[in-house]
N, C-alpha and C positions, 0 to 999 in steps of 0.2 A: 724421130717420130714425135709427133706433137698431139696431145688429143686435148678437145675441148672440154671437159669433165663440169666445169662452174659453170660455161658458156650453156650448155648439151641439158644438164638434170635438169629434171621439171616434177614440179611440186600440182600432186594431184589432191585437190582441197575437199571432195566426195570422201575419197579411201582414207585419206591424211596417211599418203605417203609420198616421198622421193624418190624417183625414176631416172635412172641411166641405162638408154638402152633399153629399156623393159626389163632392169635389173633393180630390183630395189636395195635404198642404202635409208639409214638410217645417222643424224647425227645424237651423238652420245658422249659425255666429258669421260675423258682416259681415267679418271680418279673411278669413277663409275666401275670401270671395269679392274681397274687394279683394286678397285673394293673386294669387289667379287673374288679376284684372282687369293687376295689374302687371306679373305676367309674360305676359300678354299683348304689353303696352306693351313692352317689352323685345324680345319676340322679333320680331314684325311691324311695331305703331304702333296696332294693329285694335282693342282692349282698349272703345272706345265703342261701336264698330257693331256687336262681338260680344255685351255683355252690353244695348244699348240693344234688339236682336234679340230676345233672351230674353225680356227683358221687355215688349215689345210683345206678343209672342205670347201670353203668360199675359196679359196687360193687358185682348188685345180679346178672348179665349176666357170669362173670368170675367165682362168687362162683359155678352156676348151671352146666356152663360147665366143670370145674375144678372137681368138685363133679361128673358127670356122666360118665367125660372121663376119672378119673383116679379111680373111686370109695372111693373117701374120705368120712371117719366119719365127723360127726359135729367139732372134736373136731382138726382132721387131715384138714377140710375145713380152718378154724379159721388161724391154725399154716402156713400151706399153702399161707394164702392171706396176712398175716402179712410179713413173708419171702419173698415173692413178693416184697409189699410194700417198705421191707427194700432195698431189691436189686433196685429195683427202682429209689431209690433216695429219699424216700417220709420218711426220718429218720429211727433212730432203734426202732424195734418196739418190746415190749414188751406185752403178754398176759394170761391172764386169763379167763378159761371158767369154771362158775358153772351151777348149775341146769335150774334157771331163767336167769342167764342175761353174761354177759361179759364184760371185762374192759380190753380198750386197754391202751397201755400209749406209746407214741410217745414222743421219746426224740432225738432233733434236727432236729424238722420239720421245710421243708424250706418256709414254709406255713406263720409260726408265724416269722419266722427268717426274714423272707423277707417283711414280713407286718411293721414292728417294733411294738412299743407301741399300747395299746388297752385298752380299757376297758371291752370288752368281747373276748371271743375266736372268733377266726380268722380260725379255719382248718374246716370249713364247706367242702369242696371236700375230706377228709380224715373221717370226721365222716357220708356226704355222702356212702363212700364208707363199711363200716361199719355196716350201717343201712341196706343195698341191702343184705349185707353176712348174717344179724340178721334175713330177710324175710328165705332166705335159711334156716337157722337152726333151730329158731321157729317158723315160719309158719310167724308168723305177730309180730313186734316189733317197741321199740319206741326207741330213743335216746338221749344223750346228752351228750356235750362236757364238763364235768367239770371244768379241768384244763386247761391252755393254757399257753403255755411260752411267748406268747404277752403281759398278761396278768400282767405277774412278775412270772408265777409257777416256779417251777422246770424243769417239763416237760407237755406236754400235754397232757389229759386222756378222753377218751369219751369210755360214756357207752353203753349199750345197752341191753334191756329189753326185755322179751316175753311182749308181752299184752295181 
């Protein structure tokens, strides 16, 4: 599945916003949010729950509407939101769906790119988003970020499980 994402948004110069779909998206530099994300960490520890939150909510709100206004399968939703993602800017995105669960792997996120060094994984707002799509496709699931290129991986991989 192929969607036009660059070709499709459109730039409303009245509102001064960007439209896909009658869904608005916003561009914003990943340091931007990994600002945020750190001084999160600094001030509380909260910095995953809070941006892994956000992106859940965007995650299953685009799967649900994605899926009823274009009629995508489980497996066409998945491929869909990945190809998003990638056109996005949020890396290339690589997938697999089996029976129970799915494994993404995001290589060149600007997430871990932009964080530098880690000792855990850093794409909490991408495996947010991940987890929203996993409600969508099995009902209720859980997550987790395996890999991370903050980290040292290769690339960054987050899974996601029915429960």
């Amino acid at each position: 599945m192929e969607i036009k994402l660059v070709e499709e948004i459109s730039y409303d110069k009245e509102s001064g916003g960007w439209y896909y779909k009658d869904i608005r998206y916003l561009f914003i530099r990943p340091e931007t949010i990994v600002g945020i994300q750190k001084k999160v960490n600094e001030i509380c520890g909260e910095a995953k729950e809070a941006l892994f939150s956000g992106g859940y909510t965007g995650g299953k709100l685009s799967a649900e509407k994605f899926t009823k206004e274009l009629g995508l399968s489980e497996e066409e939703i998945l491929a869909f939101m990945c190809y998003m993602g990638t056109q996005l800017g949020w890396g290339r995105m690589e997938w697999e769906l089996h029976e129970e669960k799915f494994v993404i792997r995001v290589h060149n996120s600007p997430f871990a790119e932009a964080y530098g060094k880690s000792d855990e994984g850093v794409c909490h707002l991408i495996e947010g988003v991940f987890a929203g799509v996993g409600e969508i496709i099995f009902g209720k699931a859980v997550s987790e970020e395996r890999l991370c290129k903050a980290k040292g991986d290769a690339y960054c991989e987050i899974v996601v499980e029915r429960r």
